[in-house]
ZADOTOR-207742 format. One record per residue (C-alpha): y, z, x; residue in three letters. Coordinates in nm, 2 decimals, m for minus. Layout:
# residues N
<atom><Y>Y</Y><Z>Z</Z><X>X</X><type>ALA</type></atom>
...
//
This chain:
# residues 105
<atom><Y>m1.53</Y><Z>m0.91</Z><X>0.14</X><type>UNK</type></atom>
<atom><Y>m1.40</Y><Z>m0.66</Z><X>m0.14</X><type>UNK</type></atom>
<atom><Y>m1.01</Y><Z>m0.68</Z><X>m0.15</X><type>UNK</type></atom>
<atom><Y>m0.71</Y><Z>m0.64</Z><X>m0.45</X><type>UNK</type></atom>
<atom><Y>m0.61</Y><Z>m1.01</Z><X>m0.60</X><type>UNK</type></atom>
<atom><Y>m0.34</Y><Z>m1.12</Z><X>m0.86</X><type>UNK</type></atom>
<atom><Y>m0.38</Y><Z>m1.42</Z><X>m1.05</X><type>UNK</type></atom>
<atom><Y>m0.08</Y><Z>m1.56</Z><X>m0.96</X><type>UNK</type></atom>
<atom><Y>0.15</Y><Z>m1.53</Z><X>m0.64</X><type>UNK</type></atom>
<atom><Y>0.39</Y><Z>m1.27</Z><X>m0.63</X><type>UNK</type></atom>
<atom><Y>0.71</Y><Z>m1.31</Z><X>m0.53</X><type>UNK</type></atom>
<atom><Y>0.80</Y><Z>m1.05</Z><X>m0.21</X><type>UNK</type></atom>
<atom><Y>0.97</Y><Z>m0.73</Z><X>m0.37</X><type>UNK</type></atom>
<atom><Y>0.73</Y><Z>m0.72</Z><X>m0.70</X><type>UNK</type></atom>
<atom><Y>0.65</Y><Z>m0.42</Z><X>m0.86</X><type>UNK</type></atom>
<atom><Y>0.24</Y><Z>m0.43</Z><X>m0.93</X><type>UNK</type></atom>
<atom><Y>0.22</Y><Z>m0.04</Z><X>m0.99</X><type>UNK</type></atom>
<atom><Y>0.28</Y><Z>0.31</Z><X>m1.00</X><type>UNK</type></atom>
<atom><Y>0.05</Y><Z>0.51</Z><X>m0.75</X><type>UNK</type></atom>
<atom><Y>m0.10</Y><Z>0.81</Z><X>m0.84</X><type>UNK</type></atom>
<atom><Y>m0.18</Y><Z>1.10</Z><X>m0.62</X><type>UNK</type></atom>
<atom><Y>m0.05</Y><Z>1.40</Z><X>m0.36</X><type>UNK</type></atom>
<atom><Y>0.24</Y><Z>1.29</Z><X>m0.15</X><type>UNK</type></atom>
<atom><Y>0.18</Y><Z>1.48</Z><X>0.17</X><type>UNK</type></atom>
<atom><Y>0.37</Y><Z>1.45</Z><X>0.47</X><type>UNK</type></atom>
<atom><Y>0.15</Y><Z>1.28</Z><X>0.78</X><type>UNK</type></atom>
<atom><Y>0.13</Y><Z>1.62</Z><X>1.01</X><type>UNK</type></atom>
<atom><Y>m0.11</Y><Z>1.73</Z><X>0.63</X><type>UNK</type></atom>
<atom><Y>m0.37</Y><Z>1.49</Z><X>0.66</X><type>UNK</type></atom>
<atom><Y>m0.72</Y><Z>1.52</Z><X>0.84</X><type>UNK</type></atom>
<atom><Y>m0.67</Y><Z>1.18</Z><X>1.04</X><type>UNK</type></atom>
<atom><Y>m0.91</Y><Z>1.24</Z><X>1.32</X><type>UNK</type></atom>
<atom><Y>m1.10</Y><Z>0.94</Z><X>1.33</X><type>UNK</type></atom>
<atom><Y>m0.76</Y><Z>0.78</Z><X>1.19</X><type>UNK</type></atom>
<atom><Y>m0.60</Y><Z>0.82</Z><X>0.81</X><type>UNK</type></atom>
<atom><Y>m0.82</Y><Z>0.77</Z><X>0.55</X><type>UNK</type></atom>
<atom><Y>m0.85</Y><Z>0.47</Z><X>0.39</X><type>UNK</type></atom>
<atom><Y>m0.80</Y><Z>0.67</Z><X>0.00</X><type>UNK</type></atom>
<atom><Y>m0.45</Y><Z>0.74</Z><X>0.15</X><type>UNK</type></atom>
<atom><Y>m0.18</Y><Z>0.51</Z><X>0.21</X><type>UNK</type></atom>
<atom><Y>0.08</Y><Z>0.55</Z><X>0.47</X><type>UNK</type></atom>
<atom><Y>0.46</Y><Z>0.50</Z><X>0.27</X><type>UNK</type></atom>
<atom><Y>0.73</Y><Z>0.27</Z><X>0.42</X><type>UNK</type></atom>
<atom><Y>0.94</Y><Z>0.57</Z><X>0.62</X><type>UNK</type></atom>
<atom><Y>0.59</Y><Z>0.64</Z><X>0.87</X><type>UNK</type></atom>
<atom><Y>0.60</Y><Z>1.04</Z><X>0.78</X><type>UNK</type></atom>
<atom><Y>0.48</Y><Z>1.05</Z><X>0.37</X><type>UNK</type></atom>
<atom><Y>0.16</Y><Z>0.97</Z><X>0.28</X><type>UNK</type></atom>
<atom><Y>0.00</Y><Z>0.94</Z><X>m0.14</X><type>UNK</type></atom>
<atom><Y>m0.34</Y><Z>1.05</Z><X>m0.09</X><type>UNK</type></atom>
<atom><Y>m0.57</Y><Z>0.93</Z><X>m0.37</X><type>UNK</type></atom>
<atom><Y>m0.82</Y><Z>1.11</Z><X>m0.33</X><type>UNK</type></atom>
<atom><Y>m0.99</Y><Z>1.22</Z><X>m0.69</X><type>UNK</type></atom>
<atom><Y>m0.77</Y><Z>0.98</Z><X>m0.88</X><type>UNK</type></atom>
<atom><Y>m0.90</Y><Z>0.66</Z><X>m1.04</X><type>UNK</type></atom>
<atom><Y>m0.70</Y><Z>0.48</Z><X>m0.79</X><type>UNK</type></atom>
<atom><Y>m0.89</Y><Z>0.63</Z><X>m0.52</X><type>UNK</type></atom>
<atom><Y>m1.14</Y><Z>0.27</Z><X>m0.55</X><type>UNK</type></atom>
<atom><Y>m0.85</Y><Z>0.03</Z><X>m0.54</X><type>UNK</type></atom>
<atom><Y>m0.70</Y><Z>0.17</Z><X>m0.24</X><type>UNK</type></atom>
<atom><Y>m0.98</Y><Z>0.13</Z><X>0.01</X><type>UNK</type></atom>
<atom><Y>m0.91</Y><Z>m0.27</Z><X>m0.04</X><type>UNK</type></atom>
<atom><Y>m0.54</Y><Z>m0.30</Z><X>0.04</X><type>UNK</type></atom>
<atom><Y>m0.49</Y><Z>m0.51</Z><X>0.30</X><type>UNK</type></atom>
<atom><Y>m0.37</Y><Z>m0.28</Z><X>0.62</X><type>UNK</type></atom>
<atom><Y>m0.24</Y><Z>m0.30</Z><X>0.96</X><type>UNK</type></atom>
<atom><Y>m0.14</Y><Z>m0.70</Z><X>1.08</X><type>UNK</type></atom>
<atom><Y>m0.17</Y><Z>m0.87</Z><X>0.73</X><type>UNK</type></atom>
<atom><Y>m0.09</Y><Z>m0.60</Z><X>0.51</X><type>UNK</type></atom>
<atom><Y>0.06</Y><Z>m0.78</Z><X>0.18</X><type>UNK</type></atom>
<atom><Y>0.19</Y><Z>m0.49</Z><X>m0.02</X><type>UNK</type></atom>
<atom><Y>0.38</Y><Z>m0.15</Z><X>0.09</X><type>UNK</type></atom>
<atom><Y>0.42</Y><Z>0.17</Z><X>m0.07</X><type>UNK</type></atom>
<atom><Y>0.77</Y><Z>0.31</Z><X>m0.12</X><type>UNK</type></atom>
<atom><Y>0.94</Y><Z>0.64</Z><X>m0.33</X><type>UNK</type></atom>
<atom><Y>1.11</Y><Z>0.52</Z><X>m0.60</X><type>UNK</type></atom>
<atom><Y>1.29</Y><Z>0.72</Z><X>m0.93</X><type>UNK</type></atom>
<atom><Y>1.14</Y><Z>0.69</Z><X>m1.23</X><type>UNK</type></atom>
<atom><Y>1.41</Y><Z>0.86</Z><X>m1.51</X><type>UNK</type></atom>
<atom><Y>1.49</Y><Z>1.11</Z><X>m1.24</X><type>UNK</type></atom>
<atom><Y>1.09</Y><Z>1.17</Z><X>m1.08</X><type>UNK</type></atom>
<atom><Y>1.01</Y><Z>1.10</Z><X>m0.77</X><type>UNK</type></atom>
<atom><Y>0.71</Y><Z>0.82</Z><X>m0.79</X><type>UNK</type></atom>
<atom><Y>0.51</Y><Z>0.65</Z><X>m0.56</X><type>UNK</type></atom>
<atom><Y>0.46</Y><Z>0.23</Z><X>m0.61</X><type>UNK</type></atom>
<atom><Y>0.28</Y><Z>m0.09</Z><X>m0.46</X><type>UNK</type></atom>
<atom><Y>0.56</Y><Z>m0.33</Z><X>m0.37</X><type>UNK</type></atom>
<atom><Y>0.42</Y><Z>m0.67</Z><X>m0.27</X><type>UNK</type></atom>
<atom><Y>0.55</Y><Z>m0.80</Z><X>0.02</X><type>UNK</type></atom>
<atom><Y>0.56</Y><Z>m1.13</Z><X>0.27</X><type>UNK</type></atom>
<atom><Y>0.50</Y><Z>m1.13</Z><X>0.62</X><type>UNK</type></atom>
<atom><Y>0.78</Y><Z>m1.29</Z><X>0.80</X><type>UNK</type></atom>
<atom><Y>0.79</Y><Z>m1.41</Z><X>1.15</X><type>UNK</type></atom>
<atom><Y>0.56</Y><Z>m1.57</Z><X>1.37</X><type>UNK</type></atom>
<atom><Y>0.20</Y><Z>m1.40</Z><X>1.24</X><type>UNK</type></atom>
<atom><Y>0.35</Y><Z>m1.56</Z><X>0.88</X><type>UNK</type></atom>
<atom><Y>0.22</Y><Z>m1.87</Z><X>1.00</X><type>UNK</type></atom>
<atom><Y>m0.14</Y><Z>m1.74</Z><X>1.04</X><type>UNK</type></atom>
<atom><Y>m0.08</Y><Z>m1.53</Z><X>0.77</X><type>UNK</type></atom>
<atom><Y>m0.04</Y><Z>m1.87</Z><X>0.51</X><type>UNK</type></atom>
<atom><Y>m0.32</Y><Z>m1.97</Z><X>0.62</X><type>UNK</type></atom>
<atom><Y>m0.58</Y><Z>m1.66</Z><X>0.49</X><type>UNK</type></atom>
<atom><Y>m0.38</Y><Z>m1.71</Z><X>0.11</X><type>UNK</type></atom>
<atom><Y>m0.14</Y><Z>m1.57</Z><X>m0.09</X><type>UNK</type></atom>
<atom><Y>0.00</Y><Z>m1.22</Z><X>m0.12</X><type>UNK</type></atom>
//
């Protein structure tokens, strides 16, 4: 299967990249048969980046979502602008375990 991969582990908290795109709140987006998969749901559950028409648009329909997500997206402030980034991240608790076992983040 298609999916994202880094050379190299990253440790949880690493920056991989800016994300760009419309940041739309969730009430915005046509999720009907569920949110698009060129739009990815930010850490706070009511802002989404949608992708759509951006060169990222590719990339983001292989991010691991839902139980073994590995990354999350969060606002951060780039020399005063709001910005969208991939943060990678490590599943703790008990699906960690199973989590080990499909690879690294």
């Amino acid at each position: 299967p298609g999916g994202v991969f880094t050379p190299v582990s990253l440790d949880d908290g690493a920056f991989i990249t800016e994300i760009p795109g419309f940041l739309i709140h969730t009430d915005e987006i046509k999720a009907d048969s569920g949110i698009p998969y060129s739009s990815i749901l930010l850490t706070d559950d009511t802002l989404i980046i949608d992708t759509s028409g951006t060169p990222f648009q590719q990339l983001s329909t292989h991010f691991r979502r839902s139980f073994h997500f590995n990354c999350i997206a969060k606002l951060i402030r780039i020399k005063g602008d709001l910005r969208v980034a991939l943060f990678a991240t490590r599943l703790q608790g008990p699906l960690s375990e199973e989590k080990t076992k499909r690879g690294d983040a």
